[in-house]
C-alpha positions in Angstrom: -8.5 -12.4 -27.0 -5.2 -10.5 -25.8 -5.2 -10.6 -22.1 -3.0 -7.2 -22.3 -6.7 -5.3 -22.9 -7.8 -6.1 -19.3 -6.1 -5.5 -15.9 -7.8 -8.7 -15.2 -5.9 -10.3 -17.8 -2.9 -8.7 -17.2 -2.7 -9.7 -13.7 -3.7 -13.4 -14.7 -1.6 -13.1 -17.2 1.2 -12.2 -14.9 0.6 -14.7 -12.3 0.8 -17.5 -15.0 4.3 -16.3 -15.6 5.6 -16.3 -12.5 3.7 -19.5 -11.7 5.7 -21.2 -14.8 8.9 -19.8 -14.1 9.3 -20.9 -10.7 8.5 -24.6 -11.9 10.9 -24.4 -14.6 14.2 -23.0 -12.4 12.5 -25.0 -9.3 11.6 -23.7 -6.1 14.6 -23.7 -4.5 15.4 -20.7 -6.7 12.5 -18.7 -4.9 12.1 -20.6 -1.4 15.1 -20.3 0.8 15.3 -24.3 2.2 11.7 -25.1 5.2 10.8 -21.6 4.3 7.4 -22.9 2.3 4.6 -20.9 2.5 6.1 -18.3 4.4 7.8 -17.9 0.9 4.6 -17.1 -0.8 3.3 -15.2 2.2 6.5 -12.8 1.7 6.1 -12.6 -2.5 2.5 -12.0 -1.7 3.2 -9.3 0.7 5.9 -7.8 -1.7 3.4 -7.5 -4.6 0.1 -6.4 -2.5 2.9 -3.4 -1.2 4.2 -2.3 -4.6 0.4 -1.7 -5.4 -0.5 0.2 -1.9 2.4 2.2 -1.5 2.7 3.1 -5.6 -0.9 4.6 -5.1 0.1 6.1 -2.3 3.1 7.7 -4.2 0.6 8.5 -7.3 -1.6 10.1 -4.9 0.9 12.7 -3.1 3.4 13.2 -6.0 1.4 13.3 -9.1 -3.0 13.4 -8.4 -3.3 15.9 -5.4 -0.8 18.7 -7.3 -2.4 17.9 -10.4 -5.7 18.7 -9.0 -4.9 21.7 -7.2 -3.3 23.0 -10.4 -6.5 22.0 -12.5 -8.4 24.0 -9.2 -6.4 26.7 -9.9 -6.4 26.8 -13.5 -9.9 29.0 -14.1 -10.1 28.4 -17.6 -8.8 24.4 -17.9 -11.2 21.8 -17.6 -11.1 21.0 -13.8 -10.4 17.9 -11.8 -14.3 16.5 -12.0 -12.8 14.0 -14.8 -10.6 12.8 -12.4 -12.7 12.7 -9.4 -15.8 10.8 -11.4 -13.4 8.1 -13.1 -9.7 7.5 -11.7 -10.1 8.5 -8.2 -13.1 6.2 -7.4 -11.1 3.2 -9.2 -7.3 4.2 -7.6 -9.0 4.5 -4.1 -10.6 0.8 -4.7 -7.1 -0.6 -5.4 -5.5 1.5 -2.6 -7.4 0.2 0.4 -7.6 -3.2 -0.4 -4.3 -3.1 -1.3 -3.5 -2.2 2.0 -5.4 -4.9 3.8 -3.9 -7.4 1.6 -0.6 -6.0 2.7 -0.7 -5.9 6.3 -2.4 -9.5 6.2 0.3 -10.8 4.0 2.5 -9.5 6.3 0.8 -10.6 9.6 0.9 -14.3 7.7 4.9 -13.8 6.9 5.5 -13.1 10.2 4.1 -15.8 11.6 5.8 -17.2 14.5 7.4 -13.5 14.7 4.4 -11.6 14.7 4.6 -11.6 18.6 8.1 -10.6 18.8 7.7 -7.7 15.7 4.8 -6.3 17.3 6.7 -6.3 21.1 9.5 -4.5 18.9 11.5 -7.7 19.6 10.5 -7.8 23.0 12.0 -4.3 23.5 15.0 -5.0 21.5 16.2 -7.8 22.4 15.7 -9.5 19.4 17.3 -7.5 16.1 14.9 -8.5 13.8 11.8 -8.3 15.9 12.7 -4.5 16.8 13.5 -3.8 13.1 10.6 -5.7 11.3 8.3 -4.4 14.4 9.4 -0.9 13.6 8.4 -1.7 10.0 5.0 -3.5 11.2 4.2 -0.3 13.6 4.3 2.5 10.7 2.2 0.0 8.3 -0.1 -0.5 10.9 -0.6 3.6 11.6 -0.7 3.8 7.9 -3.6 1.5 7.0 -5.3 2.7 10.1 -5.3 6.2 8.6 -6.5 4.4 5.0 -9.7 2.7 6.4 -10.7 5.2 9.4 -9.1 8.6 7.9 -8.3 8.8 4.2 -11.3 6.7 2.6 -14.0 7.5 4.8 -13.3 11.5 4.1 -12.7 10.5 0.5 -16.7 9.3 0.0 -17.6 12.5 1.1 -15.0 14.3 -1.0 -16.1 12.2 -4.0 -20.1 12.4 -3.8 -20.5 9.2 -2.4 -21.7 10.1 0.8 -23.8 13.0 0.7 -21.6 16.3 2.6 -22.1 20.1 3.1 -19.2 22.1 1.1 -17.9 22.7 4.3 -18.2 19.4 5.7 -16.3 18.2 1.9 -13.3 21.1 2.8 -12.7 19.5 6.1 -12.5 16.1 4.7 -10.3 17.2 2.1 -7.9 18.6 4.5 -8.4 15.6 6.7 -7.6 13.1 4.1 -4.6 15.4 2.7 -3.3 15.1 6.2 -3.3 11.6 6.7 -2.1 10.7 3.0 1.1 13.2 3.3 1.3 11.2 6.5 1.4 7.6 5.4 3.9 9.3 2.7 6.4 10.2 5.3 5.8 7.1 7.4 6.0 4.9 4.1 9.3 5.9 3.8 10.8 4.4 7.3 8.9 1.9 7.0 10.6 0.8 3.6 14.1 0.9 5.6 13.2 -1.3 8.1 11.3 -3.9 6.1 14.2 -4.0 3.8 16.6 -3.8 6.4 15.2 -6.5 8.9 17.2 -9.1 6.7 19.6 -7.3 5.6 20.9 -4.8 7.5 20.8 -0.7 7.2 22.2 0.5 4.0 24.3 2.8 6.0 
């Protein structure tokens, strides 16, 4: 059976390669020296943050227009294709992908979590005030995930039963907070990038 025919497979499939090539060009390759597990907890974060904020991108820059064009097209087929089998499945992916990041993150930090979240003790500390920065904004954003976007998106998508008014405020309420985390995604990125590494400019 061809693992590319699943996710599941592809994922597994995936991990299996990145499993093998660190053994074969040895972990020193992929672990700076006594990093250890922080090592996986930051290659853990990395991937679990590709998946949260690329569905976060997909939603604001490609589904939402898309819909509202489909909403506005009177004679097209509509957006309930979308809304029965893609949205249900993307918003799966999207909050747990979230969780995963913030407590691969929390687990990277480790040691630092104290001073990131004291924004290195009020900036004393470079990195804490940088990475903290970084922490803050992907804490607000998966705040708005669990209490704002998906809890308005059940309603939105059937799954909790809602008035058509009480399913136009939701809609407007989870817009809201998804064009949100899409602005504060993006200073986010610069500081969790730039803790390290400095500011690109």
């Amino acid at each position: 059976m061809n693992p590319l025919n699943s996710v599941k497979g592809a994922i597994v499939t995936g991990a299996v390669l990145a499993v093998i090539l660190a053994l074969l060009l040895g972990p020193h390759h992929f672990i700076a020296p006594g990093a250890g597990l922080p090592g996986l907890a930051r290659w853990l974060h990395i991937l679990a943050g590709v998946m949260w904020i690329g569905l976060l991108y997909y939603f604001n820059v490609v589904q939402m227009p898309g819909l509202a064009a489909a909403a506005a097209d009177k004679g097209g087929p509509g957006g309930a294709g979308v809304n029965k089998y893609i949205a249900p499945r993307a918003l799966l992916w999207f909050r747990y992908a979230a969780l995963a990041t913030w407590l691969t993150g929390a687990w990277y930090l480790g040691n630092q979590f104290t001073s990131a979240f004291t924004l290195g003790h009020l900036g004393q500390d470079r990195y804490g005030l940088v990475i903290g920065i970084g922490a803050w904004l992907g804490t607000i954003m998966l705040f708005n995930v669990w209490v704002l976007i998906w809890p308005n998106q059940k309603k939105i998508l059937g799954i909790v039963a809602a008035s058509d008014e009480e399913k136009a405020v939701a809609r407007r309420v989870a817009m809201l907070a998804s064009r949100t985390n899409f602005v504060l995604s993006i200073p986010m990125l610069l500081c969790m990038a730039s803790a390290n590494h400095g500011l690109p400019f």
